[in-house]
MIDOSE-1310 file (N, C-alpha, C; in nm, 2 decimals, decimal comma, always signed):
residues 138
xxxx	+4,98/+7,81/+5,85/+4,99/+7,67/+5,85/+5,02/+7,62/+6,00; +4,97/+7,53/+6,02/+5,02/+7,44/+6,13/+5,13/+7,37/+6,16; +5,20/+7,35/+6,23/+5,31/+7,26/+6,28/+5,29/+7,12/+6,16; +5,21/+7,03/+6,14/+5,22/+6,96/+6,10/+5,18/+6,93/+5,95
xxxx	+5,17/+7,07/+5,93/+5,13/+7,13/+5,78/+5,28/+7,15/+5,76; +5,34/+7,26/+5,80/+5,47/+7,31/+5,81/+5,56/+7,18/+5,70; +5,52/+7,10/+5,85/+5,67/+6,98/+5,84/+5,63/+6,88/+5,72; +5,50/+6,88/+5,71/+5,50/+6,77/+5,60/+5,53/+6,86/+5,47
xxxx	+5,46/+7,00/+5,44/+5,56/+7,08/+5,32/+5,69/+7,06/+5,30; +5,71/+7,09/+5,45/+5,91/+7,05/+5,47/+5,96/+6,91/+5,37; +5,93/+6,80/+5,43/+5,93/+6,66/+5,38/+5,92/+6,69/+5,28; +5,84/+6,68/+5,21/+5,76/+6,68/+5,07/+5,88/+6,78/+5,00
xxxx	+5,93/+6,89/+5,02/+6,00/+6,98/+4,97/+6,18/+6,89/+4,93; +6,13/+6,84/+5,05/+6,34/+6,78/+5,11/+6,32/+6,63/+4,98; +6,25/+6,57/+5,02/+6,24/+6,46/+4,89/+6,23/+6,50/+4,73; +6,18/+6,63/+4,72/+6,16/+6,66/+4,60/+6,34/+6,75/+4,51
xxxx	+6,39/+6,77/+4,64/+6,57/+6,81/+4,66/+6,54/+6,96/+4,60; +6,41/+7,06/+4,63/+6,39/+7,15/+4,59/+6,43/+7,26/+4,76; +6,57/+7,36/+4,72/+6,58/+7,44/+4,83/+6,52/+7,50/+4,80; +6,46/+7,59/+4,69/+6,40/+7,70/+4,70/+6,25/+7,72/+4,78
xxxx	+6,19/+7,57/+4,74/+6,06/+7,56/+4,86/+6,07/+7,52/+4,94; +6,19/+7,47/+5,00/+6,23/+7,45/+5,17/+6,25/+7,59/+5,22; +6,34/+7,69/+5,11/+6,38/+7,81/+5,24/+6,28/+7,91/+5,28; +6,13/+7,89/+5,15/+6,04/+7,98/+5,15/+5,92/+7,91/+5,31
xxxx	+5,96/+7,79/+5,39/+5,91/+7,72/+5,48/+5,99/+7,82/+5,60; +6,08/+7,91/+5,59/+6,17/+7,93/+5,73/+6,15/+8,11/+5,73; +6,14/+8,12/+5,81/+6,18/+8,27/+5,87/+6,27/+8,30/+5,87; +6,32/+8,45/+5,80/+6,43/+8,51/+5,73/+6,54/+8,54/+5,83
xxxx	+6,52/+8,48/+5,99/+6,59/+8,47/+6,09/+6,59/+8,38/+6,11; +6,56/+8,23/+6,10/+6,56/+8,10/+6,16/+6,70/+8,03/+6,11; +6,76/+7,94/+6,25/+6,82/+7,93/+6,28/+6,82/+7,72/+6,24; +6,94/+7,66/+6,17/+6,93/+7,52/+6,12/+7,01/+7,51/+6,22
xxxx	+7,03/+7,41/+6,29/+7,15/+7,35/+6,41/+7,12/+7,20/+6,34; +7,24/+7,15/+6,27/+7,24/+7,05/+6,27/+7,30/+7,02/+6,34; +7,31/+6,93/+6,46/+7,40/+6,96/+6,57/+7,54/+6,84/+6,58; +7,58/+6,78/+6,42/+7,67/+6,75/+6,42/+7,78/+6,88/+6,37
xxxx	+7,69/+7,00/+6,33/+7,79/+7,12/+6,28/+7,75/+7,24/+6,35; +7,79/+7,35/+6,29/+7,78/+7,46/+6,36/+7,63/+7,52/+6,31; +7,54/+7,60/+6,39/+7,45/+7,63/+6,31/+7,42/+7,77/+6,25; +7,34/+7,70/+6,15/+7,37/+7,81/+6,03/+7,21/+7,92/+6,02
xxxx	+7,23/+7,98/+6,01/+7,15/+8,09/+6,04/+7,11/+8,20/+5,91; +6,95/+8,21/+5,91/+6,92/+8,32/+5,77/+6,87/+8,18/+5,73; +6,78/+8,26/+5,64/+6,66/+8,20/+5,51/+6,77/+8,14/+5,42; +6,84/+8,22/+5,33/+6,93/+8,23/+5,28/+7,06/+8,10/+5,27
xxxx	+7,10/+8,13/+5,40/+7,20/+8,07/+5,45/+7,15/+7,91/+5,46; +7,05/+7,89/+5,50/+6,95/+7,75/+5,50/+6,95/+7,69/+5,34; +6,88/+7,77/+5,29/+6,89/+7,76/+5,18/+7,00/+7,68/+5,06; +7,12/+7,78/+5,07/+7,28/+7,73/+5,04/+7,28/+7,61/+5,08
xxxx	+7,32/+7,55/+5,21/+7,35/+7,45/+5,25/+7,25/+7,35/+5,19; +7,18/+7,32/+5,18/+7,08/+7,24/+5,17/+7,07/+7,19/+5,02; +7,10/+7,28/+4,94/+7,11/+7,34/+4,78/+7,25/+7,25/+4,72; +7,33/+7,33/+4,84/+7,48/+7,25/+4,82/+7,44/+7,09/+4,83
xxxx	+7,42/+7,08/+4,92/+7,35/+6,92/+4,98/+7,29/+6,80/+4,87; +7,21/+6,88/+4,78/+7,14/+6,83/+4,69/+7,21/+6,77/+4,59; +7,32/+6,90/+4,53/+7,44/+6,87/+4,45/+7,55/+6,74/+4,42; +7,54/+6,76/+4,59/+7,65/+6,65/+4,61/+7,61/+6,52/+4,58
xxxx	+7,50/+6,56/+4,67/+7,43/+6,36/+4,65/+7,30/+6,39/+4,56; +7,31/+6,37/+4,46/+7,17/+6,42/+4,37/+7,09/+6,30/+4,38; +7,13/+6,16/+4,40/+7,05/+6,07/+4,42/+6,97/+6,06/+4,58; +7,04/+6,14/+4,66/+6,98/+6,14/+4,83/+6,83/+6,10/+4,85
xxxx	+6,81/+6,04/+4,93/+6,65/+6,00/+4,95/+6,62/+6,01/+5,13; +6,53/+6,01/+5,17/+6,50/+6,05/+5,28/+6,33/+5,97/+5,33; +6,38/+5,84/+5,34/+6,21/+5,76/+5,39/+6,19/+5,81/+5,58; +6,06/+5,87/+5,54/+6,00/+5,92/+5,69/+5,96/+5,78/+5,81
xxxx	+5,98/+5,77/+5,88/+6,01/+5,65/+6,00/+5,89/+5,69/+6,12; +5,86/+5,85/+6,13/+5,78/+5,86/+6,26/+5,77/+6,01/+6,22; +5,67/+6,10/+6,25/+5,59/+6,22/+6,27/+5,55/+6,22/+6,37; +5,59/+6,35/+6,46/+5,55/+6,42/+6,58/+5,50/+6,53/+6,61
xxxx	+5,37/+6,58/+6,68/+5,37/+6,74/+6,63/+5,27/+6,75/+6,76; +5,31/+6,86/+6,86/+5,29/+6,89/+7,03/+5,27/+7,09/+6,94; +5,19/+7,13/+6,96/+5,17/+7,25/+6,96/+5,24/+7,33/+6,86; +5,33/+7,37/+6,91/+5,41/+7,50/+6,79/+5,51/+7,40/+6,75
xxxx	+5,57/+7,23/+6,79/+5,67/+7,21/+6,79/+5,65/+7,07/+6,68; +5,75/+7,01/+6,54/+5,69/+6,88/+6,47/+5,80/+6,84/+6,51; +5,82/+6,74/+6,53/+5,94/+6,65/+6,49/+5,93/+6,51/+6,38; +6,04/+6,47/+6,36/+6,01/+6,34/+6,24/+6,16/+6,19/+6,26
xxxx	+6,17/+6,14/+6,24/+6,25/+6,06/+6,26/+6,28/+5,97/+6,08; +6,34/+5,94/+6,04/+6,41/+5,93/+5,93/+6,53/+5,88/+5,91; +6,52/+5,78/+5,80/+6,64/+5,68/+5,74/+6,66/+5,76/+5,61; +6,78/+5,77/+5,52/+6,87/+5,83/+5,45/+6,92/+5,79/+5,39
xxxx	+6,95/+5,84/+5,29/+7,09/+5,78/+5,19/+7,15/+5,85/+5,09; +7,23/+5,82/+4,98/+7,30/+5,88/+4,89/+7,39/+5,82/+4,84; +7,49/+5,90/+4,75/+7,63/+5,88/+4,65/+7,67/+6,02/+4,65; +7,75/+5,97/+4,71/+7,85/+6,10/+4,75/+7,93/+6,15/+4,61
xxxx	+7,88/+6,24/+4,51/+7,91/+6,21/+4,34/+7,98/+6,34/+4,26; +7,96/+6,46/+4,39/+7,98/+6,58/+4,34/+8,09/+6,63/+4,50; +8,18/+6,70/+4,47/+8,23/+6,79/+4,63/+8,10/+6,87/+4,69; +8,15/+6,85/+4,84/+8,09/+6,89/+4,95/+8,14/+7,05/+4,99
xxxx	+8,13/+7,15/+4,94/+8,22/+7,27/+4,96/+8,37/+7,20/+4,93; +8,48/+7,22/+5,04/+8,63/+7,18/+5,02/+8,66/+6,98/+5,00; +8,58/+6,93/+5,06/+8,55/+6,81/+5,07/+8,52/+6,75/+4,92; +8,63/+6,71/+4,86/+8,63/+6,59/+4,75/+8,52/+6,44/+4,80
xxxx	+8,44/+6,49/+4,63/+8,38/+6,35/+4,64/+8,39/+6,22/+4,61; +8,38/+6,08/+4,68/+8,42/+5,99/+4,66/+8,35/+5,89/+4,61; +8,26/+5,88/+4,54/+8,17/+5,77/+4,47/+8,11/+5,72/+4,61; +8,13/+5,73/+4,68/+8,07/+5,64/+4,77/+7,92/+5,66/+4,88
xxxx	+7,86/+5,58/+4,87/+7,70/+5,56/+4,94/+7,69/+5,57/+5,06; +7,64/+5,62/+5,17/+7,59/+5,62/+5,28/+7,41/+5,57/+5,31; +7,40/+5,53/+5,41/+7,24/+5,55/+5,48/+7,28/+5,52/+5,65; +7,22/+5,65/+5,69/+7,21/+5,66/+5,82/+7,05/+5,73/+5,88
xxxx	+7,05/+5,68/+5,97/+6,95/+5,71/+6,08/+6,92/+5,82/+6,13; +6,79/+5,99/+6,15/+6,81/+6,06/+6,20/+6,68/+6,09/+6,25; +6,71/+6,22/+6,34/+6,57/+6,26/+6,37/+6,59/+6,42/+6,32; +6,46/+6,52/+6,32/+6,44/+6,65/+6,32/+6,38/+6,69/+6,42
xxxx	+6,38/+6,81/+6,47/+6,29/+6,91/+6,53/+6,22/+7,04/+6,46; +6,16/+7,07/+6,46/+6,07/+7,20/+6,43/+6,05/+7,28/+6,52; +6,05/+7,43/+6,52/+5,97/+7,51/+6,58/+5,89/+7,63/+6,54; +5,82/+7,54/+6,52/+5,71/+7,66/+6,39/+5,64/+7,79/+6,47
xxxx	+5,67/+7,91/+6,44/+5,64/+8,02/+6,45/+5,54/+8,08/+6,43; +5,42/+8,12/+6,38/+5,36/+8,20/+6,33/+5,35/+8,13/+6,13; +5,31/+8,00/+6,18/+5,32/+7,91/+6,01/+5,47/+7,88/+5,97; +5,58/+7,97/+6,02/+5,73/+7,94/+5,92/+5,78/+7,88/+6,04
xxxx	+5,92/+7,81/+6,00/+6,02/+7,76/+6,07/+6,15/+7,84/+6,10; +6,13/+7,85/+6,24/+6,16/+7,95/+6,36/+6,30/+7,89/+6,38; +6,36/+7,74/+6,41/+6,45/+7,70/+6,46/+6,34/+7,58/+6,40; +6,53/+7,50/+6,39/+6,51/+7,33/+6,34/+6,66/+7,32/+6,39
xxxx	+6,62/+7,17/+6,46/+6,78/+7,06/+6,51/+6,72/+6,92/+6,42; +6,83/+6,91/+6,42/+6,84/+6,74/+6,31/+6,96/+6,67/+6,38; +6,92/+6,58/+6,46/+7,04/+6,47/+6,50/+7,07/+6,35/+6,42; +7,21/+6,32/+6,38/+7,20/+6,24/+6,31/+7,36/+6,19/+6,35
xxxx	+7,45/+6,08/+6,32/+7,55/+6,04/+6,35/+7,65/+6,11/+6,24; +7,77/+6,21/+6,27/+7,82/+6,25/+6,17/+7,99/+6,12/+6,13; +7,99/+6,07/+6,25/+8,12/+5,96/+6,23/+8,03/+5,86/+6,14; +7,95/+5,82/+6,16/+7,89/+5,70/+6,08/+7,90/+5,75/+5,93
xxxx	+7,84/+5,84/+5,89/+7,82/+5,92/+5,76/+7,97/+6,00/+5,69; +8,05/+6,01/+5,74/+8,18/+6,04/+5,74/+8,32/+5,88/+5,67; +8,23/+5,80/+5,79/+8,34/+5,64/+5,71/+8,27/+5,62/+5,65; +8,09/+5,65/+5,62/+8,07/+5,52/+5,48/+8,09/+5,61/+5,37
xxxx	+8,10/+5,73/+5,36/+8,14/+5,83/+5,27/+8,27/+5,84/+5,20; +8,36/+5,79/+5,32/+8,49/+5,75/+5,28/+8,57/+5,91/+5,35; +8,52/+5,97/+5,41/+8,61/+6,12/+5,47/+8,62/+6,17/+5,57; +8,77/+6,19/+5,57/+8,84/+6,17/+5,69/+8,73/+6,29/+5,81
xxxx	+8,75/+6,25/+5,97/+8,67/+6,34/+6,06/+8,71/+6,45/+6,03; +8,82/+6,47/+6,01/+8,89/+6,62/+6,04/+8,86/+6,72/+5,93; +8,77/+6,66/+5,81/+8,73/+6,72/+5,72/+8,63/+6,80/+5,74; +8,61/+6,93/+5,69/+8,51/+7,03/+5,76/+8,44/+7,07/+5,62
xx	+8,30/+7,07/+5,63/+8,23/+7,19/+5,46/+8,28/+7,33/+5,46; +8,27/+7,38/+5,62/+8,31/+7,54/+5,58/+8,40/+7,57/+5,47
């Protein structure tokens, strides 16, 4: 697949709150940087988080704003949201809703996803969630 095959699977997968067909999009070494956290690394490990993710906010939605796609590389830009309804790993959940603003990067490999960065504001998503900065998922 192409870069912009790749990423729209991706989308399509991330709206559908299905990790199992997001992690089968990544290379069993690719590397997630969200770069408000540390990045997490493995098929696997992508997987978990993302899974975890779903849990929390089972209502989460993700409308696409912009698609980009330059050779091996997609990017997307994206508005967000949720209810914060289930714990976040250690992080107690608080009934409470967020929508914030982000973008993605891709670097598609040989059809799979090689490395992905996602910037997104973690203070903004932190107060409308209601939890404190110093709170960590690890």
């Amino acid at each position: 697949m192409d870069a912009r095959s790749v990423l729209t699977h991706w989308i399509e997968a991330f709206a559908a709150r299905d990790p199992d067909r997001l992690a089968a999009l990544y290379c069993v070494d690719a590397v997630n940087w969200q770069v408000a956290d540390d990045p997490v690394v493995g098929r696997e490990n992508i997987r978990n988080m993302v899974a975890q993710f779903f849990v929390s906010f089972p209502d989460s939605y993700t409308n696409v704003e912009n698609v980009m796609v330059d050779n091996d590389w997609a990017a997307w830009e994206w508005v967000g949201g949720g209810t914060f309804l289930r714990d976040l790993g250690p992080i107690k959940a608080t009934g409470k809703r967020f929508e914030i603003r982000g973008c993605g990067f891709f670097h598609i490999v040989d059809g799979m996803i090689k490395l992905q960065r996602g910037y997104w504001d973690k203070v903004s998503w932190y107060t409308q969630i209601g939890v404190p900065l110093s709170a960590s998922v690890k």
